[in-house]
N, C-alpha and C positions, 0 to 999 in steps of 0.2 A: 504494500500500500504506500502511495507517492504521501510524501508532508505536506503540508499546506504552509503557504510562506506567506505573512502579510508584513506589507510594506507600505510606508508613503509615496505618492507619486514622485516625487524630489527623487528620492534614492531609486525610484524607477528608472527614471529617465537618467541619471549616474551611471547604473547599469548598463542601459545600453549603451552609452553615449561611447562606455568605457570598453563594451564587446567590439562595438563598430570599429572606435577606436585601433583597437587590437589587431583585428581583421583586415582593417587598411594596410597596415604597417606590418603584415606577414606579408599580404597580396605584392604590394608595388616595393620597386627596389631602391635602396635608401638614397636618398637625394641629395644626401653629400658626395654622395662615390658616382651619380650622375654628371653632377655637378661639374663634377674634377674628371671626367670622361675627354679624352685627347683621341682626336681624329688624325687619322693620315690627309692627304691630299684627296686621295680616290675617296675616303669617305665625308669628309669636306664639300669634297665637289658634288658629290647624291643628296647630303643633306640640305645643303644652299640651291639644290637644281641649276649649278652655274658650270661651263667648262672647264675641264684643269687648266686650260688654257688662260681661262677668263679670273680663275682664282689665283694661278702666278703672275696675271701682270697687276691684281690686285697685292698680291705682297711687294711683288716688287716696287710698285709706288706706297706702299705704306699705309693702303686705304684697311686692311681689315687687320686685324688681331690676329697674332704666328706666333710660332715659338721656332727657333732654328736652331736645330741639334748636330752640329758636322753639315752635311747635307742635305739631312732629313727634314723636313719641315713640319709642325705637328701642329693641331688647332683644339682651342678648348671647345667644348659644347658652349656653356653660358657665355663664353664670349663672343660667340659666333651670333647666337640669339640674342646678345643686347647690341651686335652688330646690324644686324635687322633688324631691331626695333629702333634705331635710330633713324630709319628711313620710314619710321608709320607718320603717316599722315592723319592730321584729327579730322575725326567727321563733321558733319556741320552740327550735330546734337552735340558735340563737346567742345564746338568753338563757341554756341549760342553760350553753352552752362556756364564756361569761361569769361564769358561778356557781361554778365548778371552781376 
């Protein structure tokens, strides 16, 4: 025979808040070690959908975020992503919001 458990909603919602919690953080893989995730060139290039071509003349002028190792050249993930989001453009709902 199962126990019967009474609780307050507060500690309800703890509980799940605290499984979910849990759940997330088994499921996806930890976001520091994404974070710090180093691309070669070839995966540089599929992630950005840009040419290798188009990506080394971007190092070569200085335009995007590298790391160069001897020869090798290697690229962060998060730097590559606040590389493009420097080129987001605001919508007009957030240049109006901006204006207020």
């Amino acid at each position: 025979m199962d126990k019967v458990i009474v609780t307050t909603q507060g500690e309800l919602e703890q509980l799940i808040h605290n499984s979910v919690k849990k759940a997330m953080s088994e499921q996806a893989p930890d976001s520091s070690i994404s974070a710090n995730l180093l691309f070669t060139v070839d995966q540089a290039s599929e992630f950005l959908n840009l040419a290798k071509q188009t990506l080394y003349t971007f190092t070569s002028k200085r335009q995007i975020p590298f790391i160069k190792r001897g020869k090798k050249l290697y690229f962060k993930k998060v730097d590559l992503e606040g590389w493009l989001n420097e080129g987001k453009k605001a919508t007009v709902k957030e240049i109006k919001a901006g204006l207020k």
